[in-house]
BAFI-3210 file (N, C-alpha, C; in Angstrom, 3 decimals, decimal comma, padded with zeros to 6 digits):
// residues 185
n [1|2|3|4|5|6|7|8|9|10|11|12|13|14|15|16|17|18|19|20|21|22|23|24|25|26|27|28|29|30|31|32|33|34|35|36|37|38|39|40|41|42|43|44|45|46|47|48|49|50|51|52|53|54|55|56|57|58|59|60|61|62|63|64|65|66|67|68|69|70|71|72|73|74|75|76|77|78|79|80|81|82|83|84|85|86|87|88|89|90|91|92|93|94|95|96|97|98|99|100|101|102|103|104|105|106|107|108|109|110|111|112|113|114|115|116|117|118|119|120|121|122|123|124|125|126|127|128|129|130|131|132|133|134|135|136|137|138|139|140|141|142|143|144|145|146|147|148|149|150|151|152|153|154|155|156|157|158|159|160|161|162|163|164|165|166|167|168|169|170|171|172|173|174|175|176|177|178|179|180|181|182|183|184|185]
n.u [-036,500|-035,291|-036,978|-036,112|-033,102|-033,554|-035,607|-033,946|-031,565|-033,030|-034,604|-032,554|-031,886|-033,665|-033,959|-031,513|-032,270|-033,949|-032,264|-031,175|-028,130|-025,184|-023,304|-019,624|-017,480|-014,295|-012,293|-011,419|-008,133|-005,466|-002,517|-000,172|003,474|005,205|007,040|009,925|009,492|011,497|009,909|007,777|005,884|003,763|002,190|000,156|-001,012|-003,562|-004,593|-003,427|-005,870|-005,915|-008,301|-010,473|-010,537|-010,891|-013,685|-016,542|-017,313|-016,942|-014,070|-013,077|-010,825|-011,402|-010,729|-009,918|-008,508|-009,627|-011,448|-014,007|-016,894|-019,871|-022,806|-024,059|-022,650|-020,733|-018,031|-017,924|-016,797|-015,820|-012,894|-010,516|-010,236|-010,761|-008,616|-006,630|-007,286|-006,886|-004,702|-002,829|-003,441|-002,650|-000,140|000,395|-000,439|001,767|004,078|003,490|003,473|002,493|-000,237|-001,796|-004,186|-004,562|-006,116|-003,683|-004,243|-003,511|-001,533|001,008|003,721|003,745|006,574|007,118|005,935|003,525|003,500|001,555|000,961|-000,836|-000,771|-002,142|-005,052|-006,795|-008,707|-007,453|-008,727|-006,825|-007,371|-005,666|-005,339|-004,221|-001,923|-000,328|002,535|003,655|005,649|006,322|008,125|008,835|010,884|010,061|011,193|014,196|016,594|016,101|014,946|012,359|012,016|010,021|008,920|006,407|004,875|002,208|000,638|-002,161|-004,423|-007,447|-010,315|-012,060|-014,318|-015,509|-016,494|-017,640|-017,192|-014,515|-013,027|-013,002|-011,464|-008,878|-008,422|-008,116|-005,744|-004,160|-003,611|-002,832|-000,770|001,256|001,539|003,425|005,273|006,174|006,678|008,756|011,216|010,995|011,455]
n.v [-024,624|-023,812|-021,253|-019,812|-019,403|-017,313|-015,386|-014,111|-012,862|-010,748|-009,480|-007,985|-006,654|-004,964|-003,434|-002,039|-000,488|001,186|003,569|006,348|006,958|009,081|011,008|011,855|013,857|014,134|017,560|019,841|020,996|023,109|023,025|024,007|025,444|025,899|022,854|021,611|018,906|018,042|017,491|017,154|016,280|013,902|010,592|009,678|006,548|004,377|004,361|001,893|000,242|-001,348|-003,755|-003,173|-000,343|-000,017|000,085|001,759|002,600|004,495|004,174|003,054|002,921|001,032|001,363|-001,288|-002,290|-002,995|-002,784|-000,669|-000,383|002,445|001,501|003,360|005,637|007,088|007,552|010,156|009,645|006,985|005,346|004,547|006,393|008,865|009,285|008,724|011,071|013,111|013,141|013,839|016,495|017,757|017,252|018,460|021,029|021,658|021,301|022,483|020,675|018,521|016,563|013,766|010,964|007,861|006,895|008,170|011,267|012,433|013,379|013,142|011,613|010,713|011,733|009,850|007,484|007,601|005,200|003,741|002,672|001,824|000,399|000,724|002,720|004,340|006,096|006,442|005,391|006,985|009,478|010,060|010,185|007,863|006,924|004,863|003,290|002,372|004,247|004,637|006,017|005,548|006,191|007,201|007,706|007,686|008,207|008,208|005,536|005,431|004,513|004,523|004,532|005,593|007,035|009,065|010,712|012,638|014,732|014,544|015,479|013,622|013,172|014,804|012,977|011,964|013,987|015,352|012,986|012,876|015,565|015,165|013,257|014,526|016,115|014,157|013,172|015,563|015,847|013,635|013,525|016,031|014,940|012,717|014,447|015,483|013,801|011,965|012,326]
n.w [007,241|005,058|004,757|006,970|006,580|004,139|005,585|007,641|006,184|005,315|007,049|008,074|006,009|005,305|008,244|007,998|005,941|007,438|007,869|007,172|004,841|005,174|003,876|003,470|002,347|001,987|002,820|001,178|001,386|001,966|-000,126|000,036|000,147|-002,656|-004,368|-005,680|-008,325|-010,817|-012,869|-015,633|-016,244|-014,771|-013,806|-011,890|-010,196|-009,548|-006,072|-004,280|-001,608|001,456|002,349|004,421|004,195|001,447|001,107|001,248|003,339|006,747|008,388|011,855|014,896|017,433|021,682|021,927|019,950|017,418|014,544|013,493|011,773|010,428|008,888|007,741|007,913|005,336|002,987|000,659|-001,793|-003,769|-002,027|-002,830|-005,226|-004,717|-002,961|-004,788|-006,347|-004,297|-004,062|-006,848|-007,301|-005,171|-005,406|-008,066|-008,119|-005,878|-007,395|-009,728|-011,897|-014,785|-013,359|-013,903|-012,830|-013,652|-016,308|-018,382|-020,037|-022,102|-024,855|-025,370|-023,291|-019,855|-017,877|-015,483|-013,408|-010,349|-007,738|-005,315|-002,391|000,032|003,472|006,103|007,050|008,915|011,143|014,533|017,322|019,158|018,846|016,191|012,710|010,865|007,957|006,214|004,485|001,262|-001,010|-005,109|-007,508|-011,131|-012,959|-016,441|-018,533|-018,705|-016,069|-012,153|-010,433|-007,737|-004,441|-001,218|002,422|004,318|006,961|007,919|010,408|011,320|013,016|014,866|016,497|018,403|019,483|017,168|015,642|011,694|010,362|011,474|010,656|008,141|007,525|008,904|007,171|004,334|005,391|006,079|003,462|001,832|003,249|002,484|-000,170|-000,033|001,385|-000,689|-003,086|-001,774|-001,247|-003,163|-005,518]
ca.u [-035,117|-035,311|-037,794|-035,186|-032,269|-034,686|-036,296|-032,794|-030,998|-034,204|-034,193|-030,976|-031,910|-034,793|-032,857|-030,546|-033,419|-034,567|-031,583|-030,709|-027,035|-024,801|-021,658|-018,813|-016,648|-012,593|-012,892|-010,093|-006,699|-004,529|-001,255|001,305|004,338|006,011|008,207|010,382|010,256|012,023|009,602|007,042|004,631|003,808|001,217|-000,336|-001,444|-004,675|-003,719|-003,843|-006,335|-006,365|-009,915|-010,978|-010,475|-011,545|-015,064|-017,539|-017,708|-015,843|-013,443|-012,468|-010,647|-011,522|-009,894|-009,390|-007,945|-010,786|-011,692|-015,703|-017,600|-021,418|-023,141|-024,801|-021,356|-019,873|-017,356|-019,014|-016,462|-015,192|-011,918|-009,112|-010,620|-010,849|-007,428|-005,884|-007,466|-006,493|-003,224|-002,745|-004,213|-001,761|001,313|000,055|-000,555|003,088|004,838|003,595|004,336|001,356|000,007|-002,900|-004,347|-004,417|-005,178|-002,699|-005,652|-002,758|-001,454|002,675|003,245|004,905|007,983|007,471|004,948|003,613|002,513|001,340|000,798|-001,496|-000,764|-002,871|-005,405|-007,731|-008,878|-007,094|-009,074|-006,157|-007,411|-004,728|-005,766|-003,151|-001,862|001,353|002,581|005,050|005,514|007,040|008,259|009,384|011,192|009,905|012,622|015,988|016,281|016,594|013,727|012,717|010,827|010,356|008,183|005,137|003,851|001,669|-000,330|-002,837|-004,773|-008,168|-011,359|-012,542|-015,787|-016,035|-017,362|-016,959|-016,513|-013,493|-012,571|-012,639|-010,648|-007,613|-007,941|-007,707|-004,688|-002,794|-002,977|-001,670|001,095|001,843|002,099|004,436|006,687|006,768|007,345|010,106|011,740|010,553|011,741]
ca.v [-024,188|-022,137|-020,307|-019,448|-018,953|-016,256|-013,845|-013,756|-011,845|-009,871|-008,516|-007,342|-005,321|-003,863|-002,841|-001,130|001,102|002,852|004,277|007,222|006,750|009,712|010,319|013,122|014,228|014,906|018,664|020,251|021,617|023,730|022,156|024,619|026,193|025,026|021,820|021,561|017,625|017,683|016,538|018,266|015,107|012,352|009,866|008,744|005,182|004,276|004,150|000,585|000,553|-002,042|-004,023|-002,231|000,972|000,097|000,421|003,139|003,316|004,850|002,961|003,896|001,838|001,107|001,344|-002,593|-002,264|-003,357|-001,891|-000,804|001,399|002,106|001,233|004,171|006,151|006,578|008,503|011,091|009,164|005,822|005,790|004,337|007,086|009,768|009,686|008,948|012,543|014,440|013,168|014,143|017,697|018,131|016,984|019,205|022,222|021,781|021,249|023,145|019,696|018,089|015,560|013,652|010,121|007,029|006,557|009,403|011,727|013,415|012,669|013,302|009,981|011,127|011,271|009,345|007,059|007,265|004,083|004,530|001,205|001,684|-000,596|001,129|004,196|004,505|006,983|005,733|005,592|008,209|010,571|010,357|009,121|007,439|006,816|004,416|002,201|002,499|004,716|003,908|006,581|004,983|007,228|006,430|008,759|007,361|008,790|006,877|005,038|006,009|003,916|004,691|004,398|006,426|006,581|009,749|010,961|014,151|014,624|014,751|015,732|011,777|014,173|015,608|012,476|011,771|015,191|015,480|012,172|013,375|016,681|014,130|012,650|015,417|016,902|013,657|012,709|016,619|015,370|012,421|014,695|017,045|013,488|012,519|015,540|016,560|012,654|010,741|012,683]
ca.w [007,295|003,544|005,363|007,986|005,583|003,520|006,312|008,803|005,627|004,630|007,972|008,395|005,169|006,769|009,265|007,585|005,565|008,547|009,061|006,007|005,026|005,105|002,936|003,922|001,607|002,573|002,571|000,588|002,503|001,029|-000,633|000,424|-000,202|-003,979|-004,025|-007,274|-008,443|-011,282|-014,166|-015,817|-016,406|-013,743|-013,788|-010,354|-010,600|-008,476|-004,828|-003,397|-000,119|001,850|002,228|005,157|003,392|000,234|001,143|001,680|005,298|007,625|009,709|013,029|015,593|018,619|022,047|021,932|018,560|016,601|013,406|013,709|010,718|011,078|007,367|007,549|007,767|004,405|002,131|-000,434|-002,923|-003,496|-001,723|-003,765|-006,318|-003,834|-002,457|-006,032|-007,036|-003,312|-003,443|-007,692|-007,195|-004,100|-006,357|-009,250|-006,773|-005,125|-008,210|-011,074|-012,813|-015,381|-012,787|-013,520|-012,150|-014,488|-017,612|-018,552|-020,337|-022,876|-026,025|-024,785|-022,343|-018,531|-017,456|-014,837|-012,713|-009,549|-007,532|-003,612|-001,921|001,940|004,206|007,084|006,251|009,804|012,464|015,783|018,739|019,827|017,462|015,150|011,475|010,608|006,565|006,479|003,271|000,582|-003,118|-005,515|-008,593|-011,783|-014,058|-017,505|-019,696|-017,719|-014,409|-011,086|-009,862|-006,159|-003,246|000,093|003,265|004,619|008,134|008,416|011,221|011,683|014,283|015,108|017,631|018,668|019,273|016,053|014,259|010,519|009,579|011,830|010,311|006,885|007,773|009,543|006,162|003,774|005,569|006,228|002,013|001,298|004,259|002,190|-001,103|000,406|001,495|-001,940|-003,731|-001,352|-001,251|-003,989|-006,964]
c.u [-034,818|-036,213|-036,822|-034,247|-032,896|-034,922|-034,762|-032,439|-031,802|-034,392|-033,366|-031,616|-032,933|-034,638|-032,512|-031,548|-034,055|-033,896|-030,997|-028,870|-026,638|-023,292|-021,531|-017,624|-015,132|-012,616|-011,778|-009,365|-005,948|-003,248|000,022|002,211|004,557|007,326|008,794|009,936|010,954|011,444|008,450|005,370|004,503|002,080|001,167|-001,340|-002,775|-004,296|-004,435|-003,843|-006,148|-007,703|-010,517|-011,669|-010,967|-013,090|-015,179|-017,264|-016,619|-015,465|-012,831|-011,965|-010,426|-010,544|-009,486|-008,672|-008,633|-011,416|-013,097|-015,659|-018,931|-021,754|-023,856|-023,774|-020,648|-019,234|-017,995|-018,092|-015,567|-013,556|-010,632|-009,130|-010,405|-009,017|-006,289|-005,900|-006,744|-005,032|-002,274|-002,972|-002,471|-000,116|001,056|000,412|000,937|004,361|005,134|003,427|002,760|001,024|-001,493|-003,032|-004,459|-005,732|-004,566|-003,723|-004,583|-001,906|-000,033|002,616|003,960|005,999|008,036|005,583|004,727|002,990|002,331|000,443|000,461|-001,517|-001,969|-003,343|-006,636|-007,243|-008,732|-007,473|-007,851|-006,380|-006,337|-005,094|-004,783|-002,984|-000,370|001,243|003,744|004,670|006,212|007,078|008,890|009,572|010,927|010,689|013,337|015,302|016,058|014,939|013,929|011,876|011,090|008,897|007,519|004,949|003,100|000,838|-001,109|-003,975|-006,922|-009,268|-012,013|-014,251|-016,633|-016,572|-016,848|-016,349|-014,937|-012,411|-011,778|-011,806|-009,436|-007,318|-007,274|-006,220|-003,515|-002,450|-002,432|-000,314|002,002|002,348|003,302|005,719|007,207|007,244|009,001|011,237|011,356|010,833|013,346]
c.v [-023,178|-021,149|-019,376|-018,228|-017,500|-015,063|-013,650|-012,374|-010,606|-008,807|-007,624|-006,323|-004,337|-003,071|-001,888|000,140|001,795|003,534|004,980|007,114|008,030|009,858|012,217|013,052|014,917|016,424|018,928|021,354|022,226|023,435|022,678|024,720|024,883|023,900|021,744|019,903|017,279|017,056|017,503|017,408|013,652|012,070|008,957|007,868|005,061|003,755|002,994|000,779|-000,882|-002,259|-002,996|-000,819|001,425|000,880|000,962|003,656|003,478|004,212|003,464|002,512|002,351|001,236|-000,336|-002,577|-002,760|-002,628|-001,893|000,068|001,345|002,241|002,586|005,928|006,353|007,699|008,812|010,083|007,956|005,490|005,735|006,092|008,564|010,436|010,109|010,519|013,603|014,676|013,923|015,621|018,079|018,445|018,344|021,060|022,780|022,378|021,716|022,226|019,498|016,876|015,190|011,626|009,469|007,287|007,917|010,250|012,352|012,659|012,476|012,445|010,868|010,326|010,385|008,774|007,052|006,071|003,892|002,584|001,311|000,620|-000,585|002,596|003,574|005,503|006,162|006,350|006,956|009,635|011,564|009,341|009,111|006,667|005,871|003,355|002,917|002,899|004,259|004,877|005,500|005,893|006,389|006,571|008,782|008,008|007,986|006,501|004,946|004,805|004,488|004,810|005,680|005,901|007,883|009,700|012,189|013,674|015,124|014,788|014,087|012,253|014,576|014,856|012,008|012,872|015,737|014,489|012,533|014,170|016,054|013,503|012,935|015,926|015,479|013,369|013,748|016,024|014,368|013,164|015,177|015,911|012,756|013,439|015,886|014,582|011,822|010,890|012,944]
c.w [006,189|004,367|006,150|006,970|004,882|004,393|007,175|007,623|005,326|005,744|008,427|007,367|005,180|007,605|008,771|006,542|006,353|008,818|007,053|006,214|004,492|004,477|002,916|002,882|002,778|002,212|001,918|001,305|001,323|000,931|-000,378|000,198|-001,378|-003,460|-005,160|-007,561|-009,650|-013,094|-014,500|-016,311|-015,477|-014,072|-012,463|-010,641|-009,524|-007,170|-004,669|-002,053|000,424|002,095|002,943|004,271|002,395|000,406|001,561|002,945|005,592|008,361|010,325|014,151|016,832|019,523|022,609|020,645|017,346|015,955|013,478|012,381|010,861|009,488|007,067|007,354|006,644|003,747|001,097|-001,757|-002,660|-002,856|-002,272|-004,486|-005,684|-003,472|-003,246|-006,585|-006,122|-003,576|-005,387|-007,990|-006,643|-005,169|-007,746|-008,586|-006,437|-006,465|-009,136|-012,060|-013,365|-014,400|-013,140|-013,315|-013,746|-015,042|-017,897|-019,530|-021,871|-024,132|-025,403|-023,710|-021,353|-018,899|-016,736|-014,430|-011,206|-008,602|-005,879|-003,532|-000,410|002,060|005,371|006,906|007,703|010,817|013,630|016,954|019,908|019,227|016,867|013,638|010,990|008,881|006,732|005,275|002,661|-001,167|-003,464|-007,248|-009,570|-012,822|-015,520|-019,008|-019,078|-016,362|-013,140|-010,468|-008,204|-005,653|-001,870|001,198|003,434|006,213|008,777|009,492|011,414|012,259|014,107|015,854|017,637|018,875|018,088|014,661|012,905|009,922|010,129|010,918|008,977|006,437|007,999|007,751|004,782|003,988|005,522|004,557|001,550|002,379|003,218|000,456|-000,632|000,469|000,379|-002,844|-003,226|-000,919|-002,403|-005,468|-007,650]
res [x|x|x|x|x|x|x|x|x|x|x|x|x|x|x|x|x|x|x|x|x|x|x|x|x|x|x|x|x|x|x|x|x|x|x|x|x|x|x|x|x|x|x|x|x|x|x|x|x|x|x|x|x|x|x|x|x|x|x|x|x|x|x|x|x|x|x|x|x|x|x|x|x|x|x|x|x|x|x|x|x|x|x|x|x|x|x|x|x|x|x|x|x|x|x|x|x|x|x|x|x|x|x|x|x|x|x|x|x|x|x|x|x|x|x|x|x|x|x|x|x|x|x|x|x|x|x|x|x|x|x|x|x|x|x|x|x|x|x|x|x|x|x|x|x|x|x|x|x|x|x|x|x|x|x|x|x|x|x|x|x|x|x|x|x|x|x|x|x|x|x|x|x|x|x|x|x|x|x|x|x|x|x|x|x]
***
């Protein structure tokens, strides 16, 4: 029965070395027209993924509604980490403002914090990759503290794979930029 226990898992990982694992980077979109927000220092907090999401692989859902990823499928960068940087760039880009991702890298503390909370971050079998959850600014020098909902969608080829995937993903976290910059400040 140890015998058992022992070769079942050993196999599986056998398995999984014949097959070279591939990792796609979100390509970079361009951040588009200036948004004012009002501050000239923000600090974006590390985006909370849900599990799914968290990890490497790509997750795509089926047309039963069932979340699949293939192990061999994976993001060029860890994703919390990934999205924290697309979506900090984007804001920086839009705004003009000092924006950079936690720990605040600068001696002068922000004005403000930002804190991004995914509820749902997958490519939908309709090929729409869909981003939906809730920010959350906190002015840290007075100023009104914001929240508010998210439910992006951008679109993509159900053909075109991970690299389509990645592209849907890139554009919907500048989408989600643009929704906080232009509401959240």
């Amino acid at each position: 029965m140890r015998l058992i226990l022992f070769i079942v898992p050993l196999i599986g990982l056998l398995a999984s070395c014949g097959q070279p694992s591939v990792r796609y980077a979100a390509a970079p979109v361009a951040s588009g027209d200036r948004i004012s927000i009002g501050l000239s220092k923000l600090e974006v907090r590390e985006v909370s993924l849900p599990a799914y999401a968290r990890s490497e692989e790509i997750w795509r859902e089926a047309e039963n509604g069932a979340l699949t990823s293939d192990a061999a499928t994976l993001w060029a960068d860890d994703p919390a980490r990934g999205v924290t940087m697309e979506l900090s760039h984007h804001l920086a880009t839009m705004s003009g403002a000092r924006v950079a991702a936690e720990p605040w890298p600068f001696e002068d503390l922000p004005q403000a914090r930002l804190v991004v909370r995914v509820q749902e971050m997958v490519a939908g079998a309709d090929g729409q990759f869909r981003i939906s959850g809730q920010y959350f600014v906190a002015h840290l020098e007075g100023g009104r503290d914001r929240s508010g909902e998210f439910d992006i969608a951008a679109p993509f080829s159900v053909d075109g794979g991970a690299p389509a995937i990645a592209g849907a993903r890139a554009a919907a976290v500048r989408d989600l930029a643009r929704l906080i910059a232009d509401r959240g400040f």
